[in-house]
C-alpha positions in Angstrom: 84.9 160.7 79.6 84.3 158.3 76.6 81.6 155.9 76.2 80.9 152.8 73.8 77.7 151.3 72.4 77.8 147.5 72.6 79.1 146.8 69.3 81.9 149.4 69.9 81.7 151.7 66.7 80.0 155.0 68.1 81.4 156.6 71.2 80.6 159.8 73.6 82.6 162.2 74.7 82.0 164.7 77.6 84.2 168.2 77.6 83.7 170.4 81.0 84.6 173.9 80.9 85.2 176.1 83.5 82.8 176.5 86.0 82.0 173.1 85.7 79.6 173.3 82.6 79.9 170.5 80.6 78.4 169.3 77.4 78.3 165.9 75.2 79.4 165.2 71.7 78.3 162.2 70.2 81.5 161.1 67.7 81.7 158.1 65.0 84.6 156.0 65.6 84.7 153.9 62.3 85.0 150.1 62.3 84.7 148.6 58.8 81.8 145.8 58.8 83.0 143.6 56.5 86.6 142.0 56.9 89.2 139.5 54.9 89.0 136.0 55.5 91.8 134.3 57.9 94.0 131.8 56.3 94.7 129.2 59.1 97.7 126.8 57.9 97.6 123.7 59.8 100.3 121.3 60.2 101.5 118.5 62.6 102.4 114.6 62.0 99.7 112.1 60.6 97.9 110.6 63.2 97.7 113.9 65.5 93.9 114.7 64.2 94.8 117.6 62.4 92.8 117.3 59.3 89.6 116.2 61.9 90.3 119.6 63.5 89.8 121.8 59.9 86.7 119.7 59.2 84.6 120.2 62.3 85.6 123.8 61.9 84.1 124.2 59.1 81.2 122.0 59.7 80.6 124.5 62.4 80.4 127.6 59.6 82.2 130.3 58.7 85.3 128.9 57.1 86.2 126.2 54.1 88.8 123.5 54.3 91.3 124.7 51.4 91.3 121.1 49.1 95.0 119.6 48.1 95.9 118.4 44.9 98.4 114.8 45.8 99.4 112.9 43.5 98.8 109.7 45.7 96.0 107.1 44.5 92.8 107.5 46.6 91.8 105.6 50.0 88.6 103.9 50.6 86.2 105.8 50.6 87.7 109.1 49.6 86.1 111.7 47.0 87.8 113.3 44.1 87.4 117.2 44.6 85.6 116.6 48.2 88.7 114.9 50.1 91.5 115.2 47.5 92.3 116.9 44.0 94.1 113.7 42.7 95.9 114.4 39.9 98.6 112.5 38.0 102.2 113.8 38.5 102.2 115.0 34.7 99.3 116.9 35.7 100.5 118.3 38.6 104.3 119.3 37.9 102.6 121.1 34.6 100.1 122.7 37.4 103.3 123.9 39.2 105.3 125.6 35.9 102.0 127.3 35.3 102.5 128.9 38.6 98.5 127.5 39.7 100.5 126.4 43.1 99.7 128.2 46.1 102.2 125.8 47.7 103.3 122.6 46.8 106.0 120.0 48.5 107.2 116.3 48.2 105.9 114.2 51.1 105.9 110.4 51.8 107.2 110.2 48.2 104.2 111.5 46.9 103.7 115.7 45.3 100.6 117.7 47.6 99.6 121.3 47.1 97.2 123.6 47.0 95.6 126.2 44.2 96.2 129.8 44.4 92.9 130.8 43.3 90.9 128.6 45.7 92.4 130.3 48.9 92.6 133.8 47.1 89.2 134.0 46.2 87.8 133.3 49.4 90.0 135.5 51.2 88.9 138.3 49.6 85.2 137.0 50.0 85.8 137.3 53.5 85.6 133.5 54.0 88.4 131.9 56.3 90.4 129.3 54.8 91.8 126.4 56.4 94.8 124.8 55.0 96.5 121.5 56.1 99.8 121.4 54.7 103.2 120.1 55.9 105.7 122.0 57.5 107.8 122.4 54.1 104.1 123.5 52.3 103.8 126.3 55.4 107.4 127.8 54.8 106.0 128.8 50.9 103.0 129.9 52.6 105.0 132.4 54.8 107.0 133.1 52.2 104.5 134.1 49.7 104.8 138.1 48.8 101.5 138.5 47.7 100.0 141.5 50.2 96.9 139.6 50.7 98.7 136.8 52.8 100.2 138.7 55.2 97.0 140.3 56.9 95.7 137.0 56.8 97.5 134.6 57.8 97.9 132.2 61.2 99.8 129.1 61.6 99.5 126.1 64.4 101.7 123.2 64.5 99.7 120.3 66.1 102.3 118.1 68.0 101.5 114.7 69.1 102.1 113.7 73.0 104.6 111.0 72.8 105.6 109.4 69.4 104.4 105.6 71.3 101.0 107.7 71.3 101.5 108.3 67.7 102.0 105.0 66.5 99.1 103.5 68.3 97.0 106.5 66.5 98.7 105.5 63.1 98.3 101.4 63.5 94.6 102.0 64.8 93.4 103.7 62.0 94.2 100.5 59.6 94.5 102.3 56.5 98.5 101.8 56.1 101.0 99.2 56.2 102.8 98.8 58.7 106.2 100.1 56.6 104.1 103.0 55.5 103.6 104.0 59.3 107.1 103.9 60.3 107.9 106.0 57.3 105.3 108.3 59.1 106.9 108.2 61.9 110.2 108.4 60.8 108.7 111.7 58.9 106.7 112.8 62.5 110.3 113.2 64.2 111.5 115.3 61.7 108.6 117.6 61.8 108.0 118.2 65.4 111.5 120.3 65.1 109.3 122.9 63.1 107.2 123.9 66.0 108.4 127.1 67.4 108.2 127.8 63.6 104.1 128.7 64.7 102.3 131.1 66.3 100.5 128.3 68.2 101.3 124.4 69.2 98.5 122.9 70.2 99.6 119.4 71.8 96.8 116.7 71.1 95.5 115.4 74.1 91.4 114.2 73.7 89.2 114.8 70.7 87.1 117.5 72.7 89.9 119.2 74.4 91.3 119.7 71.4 88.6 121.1 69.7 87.8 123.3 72.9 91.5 124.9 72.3 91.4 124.9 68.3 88.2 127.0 68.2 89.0 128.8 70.9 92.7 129.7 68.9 90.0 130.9 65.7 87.9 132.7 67.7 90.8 135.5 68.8 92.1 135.2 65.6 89.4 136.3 63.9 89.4 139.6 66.0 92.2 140.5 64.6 92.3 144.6 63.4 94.5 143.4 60.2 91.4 141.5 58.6 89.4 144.7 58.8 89.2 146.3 55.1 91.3 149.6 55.0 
């Protein structure tokens, strides 16, 4: 007969011989403390409230929201090195023969990716990283061979529930034209093919239910035996 404490790392183990005399050993079973942070790549059409998703995860502690570099000119209201890295495409194609590009892809007719060493670093740090990139920027991501990744990484696709939803998200917002959201949408169709591609598809129905089911995904996740150091 085994026994646990509560936080699961010592056990007891009771041994009866014959004649029903028994005795108890006290054993260590050993459970790292410290772990690797989870990489969480995030990816579904504009308008589904993905990016909303990452931030109020990491409002809530625990995890950073992995910064792009675009080449795109800022929105209202948006913060160099807080919402973007916007660089100009010299910049960021020299970025990319440098091999600084964690990932990196060509979307809307515009360059995004993300740094190696900003994910890296806190990985190792044991501080979750949350990346929202397009379906082509998670293929690298899978694709990456550095050993750190695999342990690490998770992926959900965010899928909208109808495309008519979609373009009411994408016209209510008021930030784009309205050729700039039917190249979104004309981009949306062709993404949603990528979601069996994820471990998870979290189809966007209210703000709260989907940050019930987000958090609830990152809260097994971080479970996971892989993270623990070896």
């Amino acid at each position: 007969m085994r026994r646990t404490d509560e936080r699961g790392r010592w056990f007891w183990e009771t041994i009866c011989h014959d004649g029903q005399q028994c005795e108890k050993r006290s054993l260590f079973m050993s459970v790292p403390e410290s772990r690797l942070g989870l990489l969480i790549v995030v990816s579904g059409p504009s308008g589904t409230g993905k990016t909303t998703l990452c931030r109020k995860a990491c409002a809530e502690g625990g995890a950073v929201f992995s910064v792009s570099c675009t080449t795109r000119p800022p929105r209202a209201g948006e913060v160099d090195g807080k919402d973007y890295f916007f660089l100009t495409e010299e910049d960021f194609l020299a970025r990319v023969d440098r091999g600084e590009m964690f990932e990196y892809a060509r979307v809307h007719n515009r360059w995004y990716g993300t740094l190696k060493s900003y994910v890296f670093d806190n990985l190792r740090r044991g501080v979750d990283v949350l990346m929202d990139i397009d379906v082509q920027g998670a293929a690298q991501v899978r694709g990456c061979e550095d050993e750190l990744v695999d342990p690490c990484l998770t992926d959900i696709f965010v899928m909208p529930p109808s495309l008519e939803e979609l373009r009411a998200r994408l016209s209510g917002r008021g930030t784009d034209s309205p050729e700039v959201v039917e190249l979104r949408l004309k981009n949306a169709e062709a993404e949603m093919q990528h979601w069996r591609d994820y471990r998870y598809c979290l189809v966007s129905d209210t703000r709260e239910s989907d940050e019930q089911r987000f958090r609830a995904i990152l809260t097994a996740e971080r479970l996971r035996s892989s993270l623990r150091a070896r």
